[in-house]
C-alpha positions as CSV (number, residue, x, y, z in Angstrom):
1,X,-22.1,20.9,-1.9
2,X,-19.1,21.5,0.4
3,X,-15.5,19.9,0.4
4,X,-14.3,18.3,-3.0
5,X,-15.7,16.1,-4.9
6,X,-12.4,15.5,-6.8
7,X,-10.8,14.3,-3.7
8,X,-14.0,11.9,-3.0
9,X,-13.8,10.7,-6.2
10,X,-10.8,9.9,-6.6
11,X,-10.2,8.2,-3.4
12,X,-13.2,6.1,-5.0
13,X,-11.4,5.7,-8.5
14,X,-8.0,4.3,-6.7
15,X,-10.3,2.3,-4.5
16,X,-11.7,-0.1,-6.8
17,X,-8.3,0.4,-9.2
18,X,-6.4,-1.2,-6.1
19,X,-9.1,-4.2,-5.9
20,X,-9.0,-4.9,-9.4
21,X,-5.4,-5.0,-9.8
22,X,-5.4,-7.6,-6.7
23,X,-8.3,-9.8,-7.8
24,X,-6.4,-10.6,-11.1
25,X,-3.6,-11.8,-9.6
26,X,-1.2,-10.5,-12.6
27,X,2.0,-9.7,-12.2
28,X,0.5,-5.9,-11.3
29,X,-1.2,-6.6,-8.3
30,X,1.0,-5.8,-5.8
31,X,0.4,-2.1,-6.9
32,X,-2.8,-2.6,-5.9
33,X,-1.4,-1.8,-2.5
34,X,-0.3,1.9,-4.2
35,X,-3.9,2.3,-5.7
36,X,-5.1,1.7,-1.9
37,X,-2.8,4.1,-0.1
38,X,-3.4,6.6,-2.7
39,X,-7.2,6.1,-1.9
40,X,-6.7,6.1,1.8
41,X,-5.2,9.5,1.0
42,X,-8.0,10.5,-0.2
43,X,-10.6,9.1,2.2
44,X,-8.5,10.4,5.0
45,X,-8.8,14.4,3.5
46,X,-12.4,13.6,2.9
47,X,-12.9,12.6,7.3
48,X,-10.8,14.9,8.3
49,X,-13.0,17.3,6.1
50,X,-16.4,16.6,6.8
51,X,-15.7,15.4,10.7
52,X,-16.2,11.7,10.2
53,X,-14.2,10.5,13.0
54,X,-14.8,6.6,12.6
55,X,-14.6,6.9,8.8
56,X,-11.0,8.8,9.8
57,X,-10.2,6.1,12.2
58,X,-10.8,3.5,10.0
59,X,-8.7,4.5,6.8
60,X,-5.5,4.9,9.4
61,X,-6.3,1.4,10.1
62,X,-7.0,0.8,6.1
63,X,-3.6,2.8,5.5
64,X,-1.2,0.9,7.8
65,X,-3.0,-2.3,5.7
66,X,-1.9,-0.6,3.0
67,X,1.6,0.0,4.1
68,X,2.2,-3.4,4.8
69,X,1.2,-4.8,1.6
70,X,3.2,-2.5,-0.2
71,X,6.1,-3.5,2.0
72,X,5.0,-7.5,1.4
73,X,4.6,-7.1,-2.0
74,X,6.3,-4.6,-3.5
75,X,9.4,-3.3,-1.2
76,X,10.7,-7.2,0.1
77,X,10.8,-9.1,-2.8
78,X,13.1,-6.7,-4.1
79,X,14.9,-5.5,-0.8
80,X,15.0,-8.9,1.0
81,X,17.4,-10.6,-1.5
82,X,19.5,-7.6,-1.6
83,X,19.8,-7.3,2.1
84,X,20.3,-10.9,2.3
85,X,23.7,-10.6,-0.1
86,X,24.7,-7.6,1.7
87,X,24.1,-9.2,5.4
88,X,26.2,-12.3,4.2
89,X,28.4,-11.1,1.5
90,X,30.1,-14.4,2.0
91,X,27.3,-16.4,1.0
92,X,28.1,-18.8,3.1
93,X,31.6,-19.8,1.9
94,X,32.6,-19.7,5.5
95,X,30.9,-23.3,5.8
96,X,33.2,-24.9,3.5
97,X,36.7,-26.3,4.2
């Protein structure tokens, strides 16, 4: 057996990590999107590896997926509000007489 099978089975093992932690729906899920990307990781050594070029081609795809949710998720909800206060530090006080 050629390559490594840790690297295969872990992209596995953060594979269906990410889709449990989404298909619950707890307050955890968005890091789901981290299980993925660390899977995509893994899945993109493992192409790269072996010479699977559509398998390599689609984990990029999978990966900017994975990218966004973490953004969507994870990154916005926390970032958007903040940007939003520092944007308008005002908070639209500007409006009233």
């Amino acid at each position: 057996m050629t390559g490594h099978p840790v690297i295969e089975l872990s992209a596995a093992f953060f594979g269906v990590l990410g889709t449990l932690l989404l298909a619950f729906r707890s307050r955890w899920a968005g890091w789901g999107f981290v299980c993925y990307l660390a899977s995509n990781a893994g899945w993109l050594a493992f192409a790269w590896e072996h010479g699977h070029r559509f398998l390599l081609a689609q984990q990029v795809a999978f990966t900017v997926t994975s990218l966004l949710g973490i953004w969507k998720w994870l990154i916005d909800p926390w970032l958007g509000p903040l940007l939003s206060r520092l944007c308008d530090p005002f908070d639209g006080d500007l409006d009233q007489p």
